[in-house]
N, C-alpha and C positions, 0 to 999 in steps of 0.2 A: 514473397521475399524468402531467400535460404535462410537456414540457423544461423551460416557465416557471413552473410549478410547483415542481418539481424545484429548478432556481437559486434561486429565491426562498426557499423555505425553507433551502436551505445560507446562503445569506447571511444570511436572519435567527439561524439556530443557530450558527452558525460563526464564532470569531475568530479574532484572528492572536498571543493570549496564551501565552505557550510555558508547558507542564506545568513544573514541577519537578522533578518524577520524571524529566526528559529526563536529569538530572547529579546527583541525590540519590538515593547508592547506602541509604539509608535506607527511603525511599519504594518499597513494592514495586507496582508495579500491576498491576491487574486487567481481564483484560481480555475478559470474561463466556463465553468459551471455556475449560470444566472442565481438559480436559486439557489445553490451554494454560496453564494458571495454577498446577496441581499441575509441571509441568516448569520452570516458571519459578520457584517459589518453591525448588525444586533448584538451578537454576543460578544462582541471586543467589548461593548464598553461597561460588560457585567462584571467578565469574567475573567481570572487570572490566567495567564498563557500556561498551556503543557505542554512543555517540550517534549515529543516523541520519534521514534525513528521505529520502520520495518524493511522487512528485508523480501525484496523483488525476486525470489529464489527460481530462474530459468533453468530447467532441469532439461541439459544436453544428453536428450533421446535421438534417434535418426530424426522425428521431429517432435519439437521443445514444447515442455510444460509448465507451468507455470503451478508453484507448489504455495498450495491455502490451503487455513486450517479452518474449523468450527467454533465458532468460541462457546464457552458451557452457560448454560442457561441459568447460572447462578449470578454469573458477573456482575459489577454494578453500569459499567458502560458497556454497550453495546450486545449485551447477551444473547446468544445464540446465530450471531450474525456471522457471515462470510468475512474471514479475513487474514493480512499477511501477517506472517511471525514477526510478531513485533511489541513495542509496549512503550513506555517512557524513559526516556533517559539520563538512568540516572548519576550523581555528582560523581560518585566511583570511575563512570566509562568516559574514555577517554574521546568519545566522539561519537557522533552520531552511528557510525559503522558499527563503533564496538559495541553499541548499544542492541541494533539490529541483529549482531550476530548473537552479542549473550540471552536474547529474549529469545532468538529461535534454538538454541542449543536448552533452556529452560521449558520452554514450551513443547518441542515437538521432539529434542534431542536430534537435532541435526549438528553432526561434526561440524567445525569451521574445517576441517582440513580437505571437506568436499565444496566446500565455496571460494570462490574465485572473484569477489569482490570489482567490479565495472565501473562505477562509478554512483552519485546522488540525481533521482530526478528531481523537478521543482518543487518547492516547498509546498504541501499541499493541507490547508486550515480545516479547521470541523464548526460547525457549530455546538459543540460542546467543549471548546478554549483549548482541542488540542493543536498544537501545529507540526505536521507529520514530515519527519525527511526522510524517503522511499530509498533504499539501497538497492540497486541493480546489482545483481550477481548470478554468472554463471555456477551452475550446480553440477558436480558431475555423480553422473548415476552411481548405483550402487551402497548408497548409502542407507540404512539402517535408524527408524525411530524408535523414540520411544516416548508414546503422549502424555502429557504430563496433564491427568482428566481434573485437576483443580482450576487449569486455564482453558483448556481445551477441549471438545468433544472428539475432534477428530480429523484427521489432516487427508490431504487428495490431492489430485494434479486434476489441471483443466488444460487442454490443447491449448497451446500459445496463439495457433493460427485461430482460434474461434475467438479467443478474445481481440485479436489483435485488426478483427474484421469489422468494420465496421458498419455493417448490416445487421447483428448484433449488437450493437451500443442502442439500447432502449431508451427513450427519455418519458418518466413516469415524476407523478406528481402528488404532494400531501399536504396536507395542512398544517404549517406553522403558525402560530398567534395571529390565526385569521386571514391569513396572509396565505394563497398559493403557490407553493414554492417545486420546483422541478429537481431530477438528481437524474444519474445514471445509472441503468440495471441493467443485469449483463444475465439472464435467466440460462441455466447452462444444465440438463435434466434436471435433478429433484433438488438442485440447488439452487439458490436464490441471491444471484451475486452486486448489492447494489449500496449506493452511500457510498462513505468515503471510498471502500474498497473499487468498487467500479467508477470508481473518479479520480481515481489514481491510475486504472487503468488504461483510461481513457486519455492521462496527460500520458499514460506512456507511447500511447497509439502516436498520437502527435507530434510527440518531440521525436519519436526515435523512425516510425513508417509511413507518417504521412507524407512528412516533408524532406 
């Protein structure tokens, strides 16, 4: 599939309608990852929802990348792990977008005025009570970081075609509460791309190149 390909169908699949499920501790979602969903339906009835949004930053090269950062090995969730600029969104942001955007301008220092904003993928839950709403957005080159190393280790592009391949979508497996539970990992050289981030990927594969 082209770049213009690619954009164009997210823009025609894709709004900027926010789920329900993002604040409707009711609503459980699904989010076609087994053992993602068996873990989740555990930690609903722990834990209080967090509302979070990141931002799907497609960086329009001749061909697209797809822009993650490191998170720093101090964090309390997730530390050290592969993932998008993003964070929780909070009562200040006007929506989930602006949330996406101000976490990645905090995080990595990417201008909003080299983002180009496409639309929300599906609401996609953690087992640890976040519930994540993915921002698609064009990126255009040339733009300028600056890592912000209390959040971040360090930011990178991954080819959009290797993620978006699915001969690469890994499915690997660990022990939750005795229980084996499966995720997807997306190994991409010395990085190690898997959990929610490569299951966010994986819904992007889906809604936007599979079908």
């Amino acid at each position: 599939m082209s770049s213009a390909e690619f954009f164009a169908r997210a823009k025609a699949r894709l709004s900027f309608d926010v789920p329900e499920s993002l604040t409707d501790a009711s609503i459980i979602p699904v989010t076609g990852d087994a053992g993602n969903d068996h873990m989740i339906q555990v930690v609903a009835q722990e834990r209080p929802i967090r509302p979070a949004a990141v931002l799907i930053g497609i960086v329009e090269h001749e061909q697209p990348t797809v822009l993650l950062t490191q998170r720093s090995a101090h964090l309390n969730d997730h530390a050290g792990q592969i993932s998008f600029p993003g964070g929780k969104i909070d009562a200040t942001d006007a929506s989930p977008l602006e949330a996406a955007l101000r976490e990645a301008e905090e995080e990595v220092g990417l201008d909003r005025s080299f983002v180009d904003p496409i639309g929300y993928l599906d609401l996609y839950a953690t087992g640890f009570g976040f519930r994540i709403v993915p921002t698609v957005a064009r990126v255009k080159p040339g733009f300028a970081l600056t890592i912000n190393e209390n959040e971040v280790e360090s930011a990178f592009e991954v080819p959009l075609s290797f993620l978006m391949n699915p001969d690469n979508h890994q499915v690997h497996s660990k022990d939750f509460r005795g229980v084996e539970r499966s995720y997807y990992a997306m190994p991409f050289a010395e990085r190690y791309i898997w959990g929610a981030t490569a299951g966010i990927l994986r819904v992007l594969y889906e809604r936007i190149v599979q079908k």
